[in-house]
C-alpha positions, -999 to 999 in steps of 0.1 A, spaced: -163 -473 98 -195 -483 77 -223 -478 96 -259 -487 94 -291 -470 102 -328 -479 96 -360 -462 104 -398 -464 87 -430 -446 87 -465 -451 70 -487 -427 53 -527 -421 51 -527 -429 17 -510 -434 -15 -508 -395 -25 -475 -380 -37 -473 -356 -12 -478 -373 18 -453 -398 7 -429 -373 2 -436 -353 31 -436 -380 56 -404 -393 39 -386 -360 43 -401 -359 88 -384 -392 84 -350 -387 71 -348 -356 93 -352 -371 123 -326 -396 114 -299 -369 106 -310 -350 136 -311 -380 163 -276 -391 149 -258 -363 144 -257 -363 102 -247 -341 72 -250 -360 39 -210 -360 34 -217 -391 61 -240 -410 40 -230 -434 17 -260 -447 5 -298 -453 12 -324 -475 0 -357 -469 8 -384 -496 4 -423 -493 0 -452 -514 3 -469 -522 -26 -500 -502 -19 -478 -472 -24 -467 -458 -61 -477 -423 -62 -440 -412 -58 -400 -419 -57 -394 -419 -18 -359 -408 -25 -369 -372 -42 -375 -365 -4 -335 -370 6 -331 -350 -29 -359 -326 -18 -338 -316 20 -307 -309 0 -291 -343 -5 -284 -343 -36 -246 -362 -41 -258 -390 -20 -267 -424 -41 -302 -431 -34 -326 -463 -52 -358 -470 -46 -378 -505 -45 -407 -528 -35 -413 -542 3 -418 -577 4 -457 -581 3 -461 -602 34 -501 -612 39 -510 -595 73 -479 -570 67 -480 -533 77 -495 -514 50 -484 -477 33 -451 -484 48 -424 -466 37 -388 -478 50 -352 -467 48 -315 -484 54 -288 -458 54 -252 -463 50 -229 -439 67 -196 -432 79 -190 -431 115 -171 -438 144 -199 -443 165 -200 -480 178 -235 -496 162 -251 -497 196 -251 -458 196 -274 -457 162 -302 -443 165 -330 -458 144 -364 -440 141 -397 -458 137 -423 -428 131 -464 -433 129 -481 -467 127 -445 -479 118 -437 -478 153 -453 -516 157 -426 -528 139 -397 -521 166 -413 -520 199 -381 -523 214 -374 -494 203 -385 -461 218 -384 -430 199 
């Protein structure tokens, strides 16, 4: 089955580095809370805020070895009172886990945006 699994983070500023580096703590966590190896990834889209530019988010998924996985990039919707230096992710995978064991990671300031969740 096609599953779905989201997380975010911010950075401290729009530096190529720190986006990719924050990017990378990011997908890690992901694979590690749910168990992943990039043969179960279809797909992932990453999204950033438009106050960040200085880098591709996805050379981070290409950077930790995933390098057959289809990956595009794109802008957040600029939302006035939005969280800024956000950098988000929606990954597609195979799975036979039922949705409600997901396990989607909110890292940094991006926590705010799922309170419900706990990571």
């Amino acid at each position: 089955m096609v599953r779905a699994i989201r997380g975010a983070t911010t950075v401290l500023s729009n530096d190529i580095t720190e986006i990719i580096s924050a990017t990378e703590t990011l997908l890690n966590e992901i694979a590690k809370n749910n168990g992943l190896l990039e043969d179960d990834i279809i797909s992932i889209i990453f999204t950033v805020t438009q106050d960040l530019n200085a880098a591709f988010p996805a050379v981070a998924a290409r950077n930790i070895g995933w390098t057959s996985t289809a990956l595009m990039c794109m802008n957040e919707i600029n939302v006035p009172g939005g969280l800024e230096k956000c950098i988000r992710v929606l990954l597609h995978i195979n799975s036979k886990k039922s949705k409600r064991d997901m396990k989607h990671i909110y890292l940094n300031d991006a926590k705010n945006l799922r309170p419900d969740i706990r990571c």
